[in-house]
C-alpha angles and dihedrals in degrees: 000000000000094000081064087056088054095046109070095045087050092053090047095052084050094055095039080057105047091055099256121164141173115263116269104019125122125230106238095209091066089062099051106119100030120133113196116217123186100226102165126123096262097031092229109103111162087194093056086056090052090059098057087052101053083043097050087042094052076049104241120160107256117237114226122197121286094031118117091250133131115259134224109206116194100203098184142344120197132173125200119189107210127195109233109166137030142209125229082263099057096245122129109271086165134053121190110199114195124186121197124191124185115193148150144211118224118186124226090265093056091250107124117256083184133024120233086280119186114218120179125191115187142190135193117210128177117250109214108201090207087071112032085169100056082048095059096048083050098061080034086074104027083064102052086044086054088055095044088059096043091058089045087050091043093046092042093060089040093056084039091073096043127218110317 
């Protein structure tokens, strides 16, 4: 019986070991020394502000200008909300969000790590024209999910190329 209690703590050191990690996380270590710039048109990019944050919450220390540090520019962010589907009455029964993000990744040294590089995620909700105001909440959070994804998929590609 106590060989069973052993067990388990001895197969999760080996794994640990061996590098092993859940699908979709980021290792932390591969964004040190990332500095995040708005660089898009209107310099108010939601999603460049996401991304501090994730950043600050995964606990990495946070670059400030004028560091040597690589830079993750976020050239542009765009949503477009699409009508897929709709109802006897021509009305919209079907919403299609869709969230784009252009960035790039710059080294220490200025040379790009990453090219300016477009990624999308997208949702379809329903809009129930009984309660305008649940639909609204709905797209409300679809959106902010959307983003979500856009910063895991952003961070992802920028730990991918390690610290350089």
């Amino acid at each position: 019986m106590s060989q069973r209690f052993l067990l388990l703590p001895l197969a999760c050191l080996l794994l640990i070991g061996c590098g092993f990690r859940l699908a979709g996380s980021i290792d932390s270590a591969g964004l040190a020394g990332t500095r995040v710039v708005d660089a898009s048109r209107d310099g108010s990019s939601e999603l460049a502000w996401s991304i501090t944050q994730d950043l600050r919450l995964r606990g990495v220390p946070v670059a400030v200008e004028g560091e040597d540090r690589r830079v993750l520019r976020v050239l542009e962010e765009t949503w477009e909300r699409r009508p897929l589907t709709l109802t006897s009455g021509a009305r919209t029964a079907e919403y299609e969000l869709v969230g784009r993000a252009e960035f790039e990744l710059l080294g220490r040294d200025g040379r790009v790590l990453i090219p300016p590089r477009t990624i999308m995620a997208d949702a379809v909700y329903l809009r129930d024209g009984e309660r305008l105001l649940g639909s609204s909440q709905e797209e409300a959070r679809l959106r902010k999910e959307i983003q979500d994804e856009l910063v895991r998929r952003i961070l992802t590609a920028v730990a991918a190329v390690g610290s350089s």
